[in-house]
C-alpha positions in Angstrom: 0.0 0.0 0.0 1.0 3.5 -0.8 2.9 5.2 2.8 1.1 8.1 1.9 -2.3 6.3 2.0 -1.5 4.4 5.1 -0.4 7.8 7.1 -4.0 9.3 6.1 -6.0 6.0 7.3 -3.4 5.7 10.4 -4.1 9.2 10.8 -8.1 8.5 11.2 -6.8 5.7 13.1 -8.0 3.2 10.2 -11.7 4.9 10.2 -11.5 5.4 6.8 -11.6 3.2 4.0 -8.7 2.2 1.5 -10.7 4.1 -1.6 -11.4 7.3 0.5 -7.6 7.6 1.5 -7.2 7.7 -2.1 -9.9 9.9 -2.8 -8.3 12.1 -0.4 -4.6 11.8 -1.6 -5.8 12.5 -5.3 -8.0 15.3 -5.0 -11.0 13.1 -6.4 -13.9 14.4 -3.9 -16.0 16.0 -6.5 -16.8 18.2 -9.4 -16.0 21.9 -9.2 -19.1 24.3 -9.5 -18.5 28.2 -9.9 -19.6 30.6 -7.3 -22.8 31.7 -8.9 -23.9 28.4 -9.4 -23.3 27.6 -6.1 -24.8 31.2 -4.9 -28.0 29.7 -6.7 -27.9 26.2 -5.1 -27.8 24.5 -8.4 -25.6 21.4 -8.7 -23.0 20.2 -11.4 -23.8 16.7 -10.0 -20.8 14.3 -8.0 -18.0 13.6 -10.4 -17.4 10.5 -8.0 -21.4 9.5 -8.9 -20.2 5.9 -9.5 -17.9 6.0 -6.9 -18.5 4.8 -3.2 -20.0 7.8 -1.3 -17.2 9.4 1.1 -17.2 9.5 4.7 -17.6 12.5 7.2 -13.6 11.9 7.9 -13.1 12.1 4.7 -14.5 15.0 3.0 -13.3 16.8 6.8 -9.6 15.7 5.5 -10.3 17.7 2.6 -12.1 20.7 3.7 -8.7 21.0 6.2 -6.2 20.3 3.0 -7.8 23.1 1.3 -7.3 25.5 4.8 -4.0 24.8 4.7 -3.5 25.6 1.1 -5.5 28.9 1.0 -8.2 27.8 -1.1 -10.9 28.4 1.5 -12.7 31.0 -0.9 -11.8 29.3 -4.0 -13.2 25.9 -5.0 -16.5 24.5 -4.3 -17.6 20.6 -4.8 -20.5 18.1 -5.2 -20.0 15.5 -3.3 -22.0 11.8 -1.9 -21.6 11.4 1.7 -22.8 8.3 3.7 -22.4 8.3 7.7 -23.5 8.2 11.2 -25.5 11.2 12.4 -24.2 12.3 15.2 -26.2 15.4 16.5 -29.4 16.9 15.2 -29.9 20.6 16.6 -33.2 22.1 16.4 -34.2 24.7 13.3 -33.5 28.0 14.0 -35.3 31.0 11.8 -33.3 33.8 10.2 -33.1 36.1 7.8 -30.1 37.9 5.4 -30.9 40.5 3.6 -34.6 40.5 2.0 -34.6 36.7 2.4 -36.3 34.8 5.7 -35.6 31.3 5.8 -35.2 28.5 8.6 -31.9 26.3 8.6 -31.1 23.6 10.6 -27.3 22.3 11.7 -26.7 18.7 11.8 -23.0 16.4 12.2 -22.2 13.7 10.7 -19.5 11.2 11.7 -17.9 9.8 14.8 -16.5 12.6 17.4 -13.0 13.8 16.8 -14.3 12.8 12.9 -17.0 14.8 12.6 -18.4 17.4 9.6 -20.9 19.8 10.0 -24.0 19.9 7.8 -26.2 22.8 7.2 -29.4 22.2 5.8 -32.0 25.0 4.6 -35.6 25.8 4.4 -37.4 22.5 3.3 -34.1 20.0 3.6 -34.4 21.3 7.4 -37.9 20.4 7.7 -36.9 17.1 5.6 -35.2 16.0 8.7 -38.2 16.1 11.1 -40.7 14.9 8.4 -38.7 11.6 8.0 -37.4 11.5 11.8 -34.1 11.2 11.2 -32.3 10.7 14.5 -29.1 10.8 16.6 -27.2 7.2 15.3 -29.5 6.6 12.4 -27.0 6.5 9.1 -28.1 8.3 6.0 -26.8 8.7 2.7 -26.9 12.8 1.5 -26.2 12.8 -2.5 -25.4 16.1 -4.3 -24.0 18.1 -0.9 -21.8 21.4 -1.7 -18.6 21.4 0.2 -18.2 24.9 1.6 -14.6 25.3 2.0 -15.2 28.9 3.3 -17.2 28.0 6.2 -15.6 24.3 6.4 -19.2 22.8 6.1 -21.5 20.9 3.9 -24.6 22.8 2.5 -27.5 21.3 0.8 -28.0 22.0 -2.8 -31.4 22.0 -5.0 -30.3 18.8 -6.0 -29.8 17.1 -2.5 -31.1 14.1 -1.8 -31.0 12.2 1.5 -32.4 8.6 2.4 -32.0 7.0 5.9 -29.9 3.8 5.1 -29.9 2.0 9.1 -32.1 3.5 11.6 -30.9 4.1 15.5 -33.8 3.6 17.3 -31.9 5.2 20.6 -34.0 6.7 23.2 -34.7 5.9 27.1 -38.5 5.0 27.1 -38.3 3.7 30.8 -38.2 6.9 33.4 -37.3 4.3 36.0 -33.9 4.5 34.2 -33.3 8.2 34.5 -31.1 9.8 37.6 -29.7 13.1 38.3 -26.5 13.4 36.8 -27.2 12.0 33.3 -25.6 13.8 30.2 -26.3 13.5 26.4 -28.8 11.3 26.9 -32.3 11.0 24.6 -35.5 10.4 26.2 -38.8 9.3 24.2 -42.3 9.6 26.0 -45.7 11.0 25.4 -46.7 14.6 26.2 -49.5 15.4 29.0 -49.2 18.8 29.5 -47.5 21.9 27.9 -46.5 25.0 29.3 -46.2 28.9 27.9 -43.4 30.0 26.4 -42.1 32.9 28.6 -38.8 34.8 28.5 -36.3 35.6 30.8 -33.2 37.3 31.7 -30.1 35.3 32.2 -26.4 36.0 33.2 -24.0 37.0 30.4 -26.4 37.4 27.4 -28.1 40.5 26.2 -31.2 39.2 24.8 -34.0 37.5 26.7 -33.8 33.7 26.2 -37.2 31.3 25.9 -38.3 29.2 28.4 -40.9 26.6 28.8 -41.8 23.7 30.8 -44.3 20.2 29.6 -44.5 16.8 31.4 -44.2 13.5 30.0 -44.8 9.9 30.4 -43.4 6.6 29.8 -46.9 4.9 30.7 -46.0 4.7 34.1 -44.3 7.4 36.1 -44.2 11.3 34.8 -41.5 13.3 34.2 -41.2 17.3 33.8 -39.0 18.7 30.9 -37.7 22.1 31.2 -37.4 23.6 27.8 -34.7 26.4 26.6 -33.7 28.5 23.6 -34.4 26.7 20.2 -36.1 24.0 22.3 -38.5 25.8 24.5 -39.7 27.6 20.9 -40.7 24.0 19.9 -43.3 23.7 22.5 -45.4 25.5 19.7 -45.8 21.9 17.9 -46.2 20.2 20.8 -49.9 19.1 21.7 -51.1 16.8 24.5 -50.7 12.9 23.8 -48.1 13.6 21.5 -44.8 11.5 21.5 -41.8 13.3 21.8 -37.8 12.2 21.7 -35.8 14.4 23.2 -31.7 14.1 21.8 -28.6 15.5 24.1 -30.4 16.1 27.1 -29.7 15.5 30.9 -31.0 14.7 33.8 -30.6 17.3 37.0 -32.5 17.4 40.5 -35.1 20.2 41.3 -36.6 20.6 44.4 -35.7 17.0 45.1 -37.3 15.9 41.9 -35.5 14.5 39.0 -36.2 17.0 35.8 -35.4 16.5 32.2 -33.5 19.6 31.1 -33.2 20.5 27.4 -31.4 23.4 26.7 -31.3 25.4 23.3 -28.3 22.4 22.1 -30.5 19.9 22.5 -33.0 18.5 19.8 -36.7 17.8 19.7 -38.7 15.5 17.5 -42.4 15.2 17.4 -43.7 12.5 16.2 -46.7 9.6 16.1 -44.2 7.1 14.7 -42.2 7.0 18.4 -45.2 5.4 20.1 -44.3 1.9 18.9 -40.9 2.3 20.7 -42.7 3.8 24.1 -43.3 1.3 27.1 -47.1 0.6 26.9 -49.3 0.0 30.0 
C-alpha cells in the first residue's frame, strides 16, 4: 500500500476506507461548480457519482487540506456522503438580507471525525418529516462542500435517504437519575407550558423558556425547555410522542427534571409510540 495512503487511514486511526484515503490523496472528492452556481444552489452533479459515497472523515480531511492551502474562498464541490448522524440541533429562523428562511445544523460522523452539515428551508424540515435521529445512518447525494465556512450545505439537487435506523432513546423513566448527560428520552406529552422569556447571566437578549410533562406509561417526568427548544413547545400538543436528543437529567426541588437546553434536539412524532413502554 502506498505510505502516503496508510499515514492518512493511520491518521483516522483506520476509520477510513482504502478508496477514501485515495480519494483524499488524489483530490477526487467531486466536481467543481462556480460561485454563482453555487450562490444559486444548483448542482454540477458528484463527479465521483459511481464512486463509493465518502465518509464524514473524509471530506473533513479535505475541507482542512484546502485550509492549509488557501483555497478556503476558491473551489466548491459536489459530493455523496454516507455516515453516522451524530447530532441533530433544532431549526433556527433567520433572515439575510430581503430573504427569511429556517436552517437547521446537523454532524455527521464519529466525534473527533466529525463534519458539520447545514441544511436550509425544506431539507431542514426534511429532517423532522422523516425522523431522522441521533445514530441513524443516512446517505446525502449532491451536498456542496463549503470550504469557506468548512461545512456541507444542501443543494437544489440534495437528496437524502435514511440507510440504518438508531432507534436510541430511554422510554423507561425508572432509568433516569440526576446526573445523566447526552442522553435522549422518548415519552408521550400530558401537558404543555407557555413559552415565557427571561433574563439570564451573560447574554443581552432575553432567552425562551418553557416547561411540559411527559410519560413513559408509568411514572411522569417534567422537561424544562430552553432556547431553540422551548420555541418547539409550539408543535407540541397533548398525547403527542416526543424524543428528546442530548439532554440530561438534574434534580429540582428534590425531583428528578429533564432539562433541554437550546443544544438539544426535539422530535415530534406519532411514529415513536411503537418504541414507548405501553401500560
Amino acid at each position: 500500500m502506498n505510505p502516503d495512503i496508510e499515514r492518512i487511514i493511520d491518521s483516522y486511526h483506520g476509520m477510513i476506507s482504502k478508496a477514501d484515503a485515495e480519494r483524499i490523496l488524489n483530490g477526487a472528492i467531486g466536481k467543481a461548480i462556480d460561485k454563482e452556481e453555487a450562490s444559486h444552489g444548483s448542482a454540477a452533479g458528484p463527479a465521483s457519482s459511481k464512486e463509493k459515497p465518502l465518509s464524514a472523515s473524509a471530506v473533513l480531511e479535505f475541507i482542512n487540506m484546502n485550509s492549509q492551502h488557501g483555497k478556503n474562498d476558491g473551489g466548491r464541490y459536489i459530493v455523496d456522503v454516507r455516515d453516522y448522524i451524530y447530532r441533530i440541533f433544532n431549526p433556527v429562523e433567520f433572515q439575510m438580507q430581503a430573504r427569511k428562511g429556517t436552517r437547521r445544523a446537523m454532524v455527521l460522523g464519529r466525534e473527533g471525525h466529525a463534519v458539520k452539515v447545514t441544511l436550509y428551508d425544506k431539507y431542514a424540515d426534511f429532517v423532522d418529516i422523516n425522523t431522522f435521529e441521533r445514530g441513524d445512518v443516512i446517505l446525502a447525494k449532491n451536498m456542496l462542500v463549503d470550504n469557506a465556512n468548512m461545512e456541507l450545505r444542501n443543494t437544489r439537487d440534495t437528496l437524502m435517504s435514511r440507510i440504518v435506523p438508531s432507534q436510541t432513546g430511554i422510554t423507561d423513566f425508572s432509568k433516569l437519575v440526576d446526573g445523566q448527560k447526552n442522553i435522549d428520552v422518548i415519552g408521550k406529552i400530558i401537558e404543555i407550558g407557555p413559552i415565557r422569556y427571561v433574563n439570564t447571566l451573560g447574554r443581552e437578549s432575553q432567552v425562551a423558556v418553557a416547561d411540559c410533562v411527559i410519560t413513559d406509561s408509568e411514572a411522569m417526568m417534567p422537561v424544562s425547555l430552553w432556547g431553540s427548544s422551548a420555541l418547539m413547545s409550539t408543535k407540541m400538543k397533548p398525547n403527542d410522542y416526543m424524543k428528546i436528543e442530548f439532554c440530561s437529567v438534574r434534580s429540582r426541588n428534590g425531583s428528578a427534571e429533564i432539562y433541554a437546553p437550546d443544544t438539544s434536539r426535539i422530535l415530534i412524532s406519532k411514529s415513536l409510540f411503537s418504541r414507548t413502554r405501553k401500560s
